[in-house]
C-alpha positions as CSV (number, residue, x, y, z in Angstrom):
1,X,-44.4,-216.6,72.4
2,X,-41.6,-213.6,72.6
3,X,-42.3,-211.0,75.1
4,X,-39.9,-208.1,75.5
5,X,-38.8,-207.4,79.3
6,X,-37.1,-203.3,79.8
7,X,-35.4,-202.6,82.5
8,X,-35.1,-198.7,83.3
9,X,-31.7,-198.0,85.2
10,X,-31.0,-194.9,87.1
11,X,-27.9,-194.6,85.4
12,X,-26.3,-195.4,82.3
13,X,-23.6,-197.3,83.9
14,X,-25.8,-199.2,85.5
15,X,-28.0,-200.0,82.2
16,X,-24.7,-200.8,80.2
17,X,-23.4,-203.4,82.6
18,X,-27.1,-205.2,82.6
19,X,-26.4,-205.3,78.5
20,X,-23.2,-206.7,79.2
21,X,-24.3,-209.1,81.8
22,X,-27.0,-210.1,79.5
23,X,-24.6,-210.7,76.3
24,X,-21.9,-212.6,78.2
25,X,-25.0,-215.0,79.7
26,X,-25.4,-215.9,75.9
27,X,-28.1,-213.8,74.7
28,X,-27.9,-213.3,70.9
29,X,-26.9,-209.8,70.8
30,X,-29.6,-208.9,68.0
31,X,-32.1,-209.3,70.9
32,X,-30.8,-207.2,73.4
33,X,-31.4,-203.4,73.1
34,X,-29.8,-200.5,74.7
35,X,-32.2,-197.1,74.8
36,X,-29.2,-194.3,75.8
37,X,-31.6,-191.2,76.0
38,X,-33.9,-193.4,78.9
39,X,-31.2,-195.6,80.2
40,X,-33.6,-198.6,79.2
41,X,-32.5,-202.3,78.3
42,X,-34.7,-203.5,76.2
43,X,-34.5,-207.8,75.7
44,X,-36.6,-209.7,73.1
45,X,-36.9,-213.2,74.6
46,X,-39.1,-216.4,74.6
47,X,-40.8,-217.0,77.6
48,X,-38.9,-220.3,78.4
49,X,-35.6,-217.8,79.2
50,X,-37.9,-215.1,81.1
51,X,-36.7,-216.0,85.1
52,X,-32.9,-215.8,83.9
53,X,-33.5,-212.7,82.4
54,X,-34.9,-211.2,85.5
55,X,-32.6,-212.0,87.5
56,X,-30.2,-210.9,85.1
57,X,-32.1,-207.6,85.4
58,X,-32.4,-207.5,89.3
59,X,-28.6,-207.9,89.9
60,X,-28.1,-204.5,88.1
61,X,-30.7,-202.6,90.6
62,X,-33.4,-201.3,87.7
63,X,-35.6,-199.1,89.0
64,X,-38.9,-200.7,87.0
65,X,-39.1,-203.9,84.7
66,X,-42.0,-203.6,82.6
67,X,-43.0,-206.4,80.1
68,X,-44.8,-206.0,77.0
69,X,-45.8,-208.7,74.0
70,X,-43.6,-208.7,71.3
């Protein structure tokens, strides 16, 4: 099953360097998702990748992860 994890950043520089974290982990770039206007990293990813992608995430500070169902 593919969820989608968003982390909201209280800055953009914060947000940007997630994406880049996330992208230089090997994520396939078509998955990963940067909302400017709501500084919001958005990742489409199977569940077996889920804990990496967290902690991905958590380095960068977010301020909320939400998860939804893709």
């Amino acid at each position: 099953m593919t969820k989608i994890l968003s982390g909201e950043f209280d800055s953009l520089d914060q947000a940007r360097n997630a994406l880049d974290d996330l992208i230089n982990s090997g994520l396939d770039r078509e998955k990963v998702f940067l909302d400017r206007d709501n500084t919001l990293v958005k990742v489409m990813i199977p569940n077996d990748i889920e804990r990496e992608v967290r902690e991905i995430l958590d380095r960068h500070e977010p301020a909320a992860v939400f998860e939804r169902a893709a």
